[in-house]
N, C-alpha and C positions, 0 to 999 in steps of 0.2 A: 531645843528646837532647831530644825536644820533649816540651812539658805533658804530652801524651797518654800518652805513654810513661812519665812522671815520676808521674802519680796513681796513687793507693793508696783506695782505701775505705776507709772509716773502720773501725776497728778492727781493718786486717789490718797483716803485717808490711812492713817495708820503707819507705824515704824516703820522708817526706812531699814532696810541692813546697813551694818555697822561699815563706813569707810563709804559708803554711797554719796553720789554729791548732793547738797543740799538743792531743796527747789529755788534757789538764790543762784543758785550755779549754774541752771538751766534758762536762767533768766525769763521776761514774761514777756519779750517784745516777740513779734513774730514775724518770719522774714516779709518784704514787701511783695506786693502783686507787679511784676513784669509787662507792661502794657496796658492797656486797656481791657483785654478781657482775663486777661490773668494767665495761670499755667494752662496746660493743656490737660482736654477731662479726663478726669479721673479722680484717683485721689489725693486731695490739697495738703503739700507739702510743707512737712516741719520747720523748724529752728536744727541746723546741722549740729547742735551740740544737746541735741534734743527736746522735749516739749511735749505740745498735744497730740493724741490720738488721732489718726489721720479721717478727715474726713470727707465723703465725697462729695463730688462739685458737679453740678448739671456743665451739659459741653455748652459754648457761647452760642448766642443770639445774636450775631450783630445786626440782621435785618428781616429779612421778612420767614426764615426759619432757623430753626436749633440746627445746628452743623452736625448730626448725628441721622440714621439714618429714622428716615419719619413713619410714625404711623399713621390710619388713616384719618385722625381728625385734624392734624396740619394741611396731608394731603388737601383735606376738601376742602380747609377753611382757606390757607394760604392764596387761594386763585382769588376768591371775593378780598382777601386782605389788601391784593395788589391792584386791586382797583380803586381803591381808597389812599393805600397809600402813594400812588403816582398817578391819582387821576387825567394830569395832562397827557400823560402816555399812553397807557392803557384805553379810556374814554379817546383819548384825541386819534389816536392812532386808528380806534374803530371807525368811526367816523369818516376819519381819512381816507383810510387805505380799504373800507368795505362798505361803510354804511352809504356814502356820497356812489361811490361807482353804484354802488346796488340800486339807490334812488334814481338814479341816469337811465341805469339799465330799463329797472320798470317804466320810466316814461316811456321809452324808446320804443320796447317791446308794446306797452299797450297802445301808443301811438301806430305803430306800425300796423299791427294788429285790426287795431279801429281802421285805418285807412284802407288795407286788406277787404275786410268785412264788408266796407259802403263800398266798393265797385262792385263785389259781388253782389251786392244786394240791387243796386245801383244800375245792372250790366241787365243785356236784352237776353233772351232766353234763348237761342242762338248762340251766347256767348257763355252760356253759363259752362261749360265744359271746362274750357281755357282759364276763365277768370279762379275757379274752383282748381285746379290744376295749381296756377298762380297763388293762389292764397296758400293751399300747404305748402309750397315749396319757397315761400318767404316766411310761413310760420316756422318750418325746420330749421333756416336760415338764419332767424332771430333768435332761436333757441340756441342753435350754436356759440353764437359772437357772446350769447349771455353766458352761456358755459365757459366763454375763453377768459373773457373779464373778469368772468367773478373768480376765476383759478388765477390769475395773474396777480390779483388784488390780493386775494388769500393767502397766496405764495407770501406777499409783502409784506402784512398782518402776522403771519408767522415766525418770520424774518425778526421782526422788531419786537414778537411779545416775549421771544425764547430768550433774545438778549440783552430786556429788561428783566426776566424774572433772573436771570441766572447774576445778574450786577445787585440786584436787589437781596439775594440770598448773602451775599455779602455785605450789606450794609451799603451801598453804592443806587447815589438817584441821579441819575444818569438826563442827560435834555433828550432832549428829539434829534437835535444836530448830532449828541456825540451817539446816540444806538444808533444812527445810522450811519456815522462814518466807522462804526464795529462790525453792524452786517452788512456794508455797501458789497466787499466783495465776493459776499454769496447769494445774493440775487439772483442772479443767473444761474446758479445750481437749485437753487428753490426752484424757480420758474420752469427749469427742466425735468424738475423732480415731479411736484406738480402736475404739469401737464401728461406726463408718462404715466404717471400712477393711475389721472382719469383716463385717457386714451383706455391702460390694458383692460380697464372694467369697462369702457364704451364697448372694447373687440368682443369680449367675454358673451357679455351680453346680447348684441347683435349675431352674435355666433350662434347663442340657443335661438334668437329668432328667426333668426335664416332657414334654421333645420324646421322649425315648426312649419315656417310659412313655404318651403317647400314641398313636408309631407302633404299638410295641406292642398298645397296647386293637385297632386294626384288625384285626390279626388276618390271616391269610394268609402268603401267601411275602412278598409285597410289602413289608408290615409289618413282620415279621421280620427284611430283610434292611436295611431303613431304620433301624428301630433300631438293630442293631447296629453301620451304617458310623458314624451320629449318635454315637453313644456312644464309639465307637473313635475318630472324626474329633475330636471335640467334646470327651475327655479327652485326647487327645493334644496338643490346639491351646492347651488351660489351661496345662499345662506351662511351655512358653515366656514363655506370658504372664504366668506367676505370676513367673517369673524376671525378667523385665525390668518391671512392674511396681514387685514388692516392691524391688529394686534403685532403681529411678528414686524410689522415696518415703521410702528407709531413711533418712534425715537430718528427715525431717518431725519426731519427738520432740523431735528436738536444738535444731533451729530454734524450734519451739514452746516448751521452755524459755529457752534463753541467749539468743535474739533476741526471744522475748516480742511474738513478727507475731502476728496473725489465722491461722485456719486457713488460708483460700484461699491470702492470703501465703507461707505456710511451704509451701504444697503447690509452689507456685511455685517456690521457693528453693528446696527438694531438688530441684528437677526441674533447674535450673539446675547446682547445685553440681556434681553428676553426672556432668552434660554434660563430656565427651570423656574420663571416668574412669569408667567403664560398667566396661570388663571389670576394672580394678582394682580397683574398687567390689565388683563378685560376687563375684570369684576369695576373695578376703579374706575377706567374707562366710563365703562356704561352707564355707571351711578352719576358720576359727574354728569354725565348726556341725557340721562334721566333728569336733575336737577336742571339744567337749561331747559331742558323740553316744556318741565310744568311750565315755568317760569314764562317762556316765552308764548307757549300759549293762552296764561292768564292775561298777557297782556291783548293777543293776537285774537284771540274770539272775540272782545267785544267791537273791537274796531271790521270782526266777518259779519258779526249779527246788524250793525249798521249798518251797512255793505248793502246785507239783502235787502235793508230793510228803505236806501235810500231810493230804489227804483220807483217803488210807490210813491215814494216821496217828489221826487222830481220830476218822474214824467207821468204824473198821474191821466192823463189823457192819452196815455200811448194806446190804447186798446179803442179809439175811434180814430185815432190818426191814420194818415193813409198809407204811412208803414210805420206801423207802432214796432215790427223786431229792430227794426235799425233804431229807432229813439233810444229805445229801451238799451240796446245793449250799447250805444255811444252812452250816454245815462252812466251805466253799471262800469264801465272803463274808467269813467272820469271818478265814481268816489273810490276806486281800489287802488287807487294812482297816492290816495290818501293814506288810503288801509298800509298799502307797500310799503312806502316812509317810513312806518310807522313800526310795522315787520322789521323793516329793511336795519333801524337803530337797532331796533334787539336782539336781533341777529347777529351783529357785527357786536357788540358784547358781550353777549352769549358763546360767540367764537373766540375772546378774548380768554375766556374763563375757561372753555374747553382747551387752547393752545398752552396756557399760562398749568394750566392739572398735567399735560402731558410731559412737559417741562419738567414740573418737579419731579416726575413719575421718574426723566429719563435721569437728574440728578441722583436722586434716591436709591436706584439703579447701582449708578456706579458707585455710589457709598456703602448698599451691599456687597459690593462682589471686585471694587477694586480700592478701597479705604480712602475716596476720594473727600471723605468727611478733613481729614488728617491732611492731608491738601490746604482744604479752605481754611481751617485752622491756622496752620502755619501761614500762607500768605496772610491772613488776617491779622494777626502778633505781627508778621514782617512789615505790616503796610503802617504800624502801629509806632512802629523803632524807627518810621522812614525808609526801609530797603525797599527795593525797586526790583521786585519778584517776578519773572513771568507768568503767564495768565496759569489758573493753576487747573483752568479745564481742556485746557489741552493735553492729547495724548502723550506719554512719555517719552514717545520718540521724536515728537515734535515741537517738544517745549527743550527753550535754553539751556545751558548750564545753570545750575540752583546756586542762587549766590547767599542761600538764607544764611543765619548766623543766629543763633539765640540768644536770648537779651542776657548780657551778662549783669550780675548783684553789681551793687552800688560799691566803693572802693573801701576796703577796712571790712566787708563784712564778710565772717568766718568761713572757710568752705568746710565740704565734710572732706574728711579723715580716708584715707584709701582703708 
């Protein structure tokens, strides 16, 4: 019988060949695990003087996902995980930084609103021109400052939910005080980003309404019929573009926090990152925004259907009174001032779990396409032996000298053989 025929693997049954070392020689200890989460994934490594058939090893967990690049049931679950697992930041954060302004806002504006509404109703007919003049042009007014708030706060929300999940994908639960002494110094580039991004869809938009409401002014068939292709042509054509757009820029927060670029920079890089993940980029998107949407309005219609249905309720006499529309609609202001609140919480967690999906989306990214999984790994083993690693999401050109060093075996024990 020849060699061929005579070998055996290691550890199975039957004759060894002759001169072979015995399974005594190969000994049964098996080397130790180096850190906390062990080698790095792949496949788990022998005894250097030989042993067991190597086998593989899921890549580590240390926190809120697998350090390999995710599919989509991490994607969706990890944004609800992280509301759980750091409730005071995620929850406190919403609240903070959207839910409170959003409640302010709503008073503000339905106050304002209401107060509007009673001089006009209130004002002599003679006056009604100016006062109606007056009322849009503090409802426009109000609408404004509500668009700037609620972009500022958002900006804020953003800021704090990317710098939680990305400390959290490391095992890292981070307070209030320390993610914000993380993102304090891009606030200000949130803030600019933010409000630039609404602005160009404010111009966009006003721009097709401008054309319409001019064909319009002309007046005719001709006019008429311009406007309306303009309008139909020119809201249909934003669509797409809103899609592929907001899609090609969704990682700009991300990059603006953990890579800490310039704006133009980071406009760059998402455009970048994106590239050849367009439709997995949206699809994900959307689904998530679908998921909020139910959610938000299972809670949000019953608090509408009471709504409607408090006016009868509490000014039931408006219809003899001797201006039952002003009863009625002070009435209707004061219970949606409730309904808001109440929007306004679910909202601001809703936007938690949307900013916390694009996060991972924009992690996930760069573990595709730049082996940033191999990054978090290593700092993780590094943070594990005590070295003091730079952040490992920062770009290459902007992170430290790498001082890693791998955990070396315990003293006395065998190395392998060149």
């Amino acid at each position: 019988m020849s060699d061929e025929q005579n070998w055996q693997a290691p550890g199975s049954s039957g004759p060894a060949p002759e001169g072979a070392p015995s399974p005594q020689q190969y000994g049964q200890q098996q080397p130790p695990q180096y850190g906390q989460y062990g080698q790095q994934p792949g496949w788990q490594q022998s005894s250097p003087q030989g042993g067991t058939q190597p086998a593989w090893t899921p890549p580590p967990k240390p926190g809120l996902i697998p350090l390999r690049p995710l599919t989509l049931g991490p994607l969706l679950a990890a944004p609800f995980q992280a509301l759980r697992r750091n409730p005071r930041i995620t929850v406190g954060a919403a609240l903070l930084l959207q839910g409170i302004p959003s409640i302010v806002v709503s008073v503000v504006i339905a106050g304002g609103i209401g107060l509007l509404a009673g001089r006009v109703f209130s004002g002599e007919a003679q006056d009604q021109p100016t006062l109606q003049a007056g009322f849009i042009g503090g409802t426009i007014l109000l609408g404004v400052l509500s668009i700037v708030i609620s972009t500022v706060f958002s900006a804020l929300l953003q800021g704090v939910i990317v710098g939680d999940i990305a400390r959290e994908s490391l095992g890292e639960k981070l307070t209030f005080r320390a993610l914000w002494q993380l993102v304090r110094g891009r606030i200000g580039a949130l803030i600019g980003w933010t409000l630039l991004y609404a602005l160009a869809w404010i111009v966009a938009i006003a721009l097709v309404v401008a054309v319409v409401v001019a064909l319009a002014a002309i007046g005719g068939t001709a006019g008429a019929i311009g406007a309306v292709l303009v309008g139909v042509i020119g809201g249909l054509a934003l669509i797409p573009l809103a899609f592929w757009i907001n899609t090609k820029l969704a990682m700009v927060p991300s990059v603006i926090v953990l890579e800490r670029l310039p704006l133009t920079q980071a406009v760059a890089r998402s455009w970048r990152l994106t590239t050849g993940y367009f439709w997995r980029t949206l699809g994900i998107i959307l689904l998530v925004g679908v998921i909020v949407y139910a959610i938000t309005q299972t809670v949000a219609i019953p608090f509408g259907i009471i709504g409607g249905l408090a006016g009868g309720v509490f000014a039931p006499t408006s219809a003899t009174s001797a201006d039952p529309m002003q009863e009625v609609l002070v009435t209707q202001l004061s219970v949606n001032v409730l309904s808001s609140i109440v929007t306004s919480i679910i909202g601001a967690i809703g936007s938690v779990i949307q900013t916390a999906a694009v996060a991972l989306l924009y992690i996930d990214l760069r573990m595709r396409k730049e082996g940033l999984d191999l990054q978090l790994v290593r700092f993780v083993e590094g943070r594990q032996t005590g070295q003091d690693l730079p952040d490992p999401y920062l770009p290459p050109t902007e992170r430290p000298q790498q001082t890693y060093q791998p955990p070396q075996p315990p003293a006395g024990w065998p190395t392998a053989r060149p």
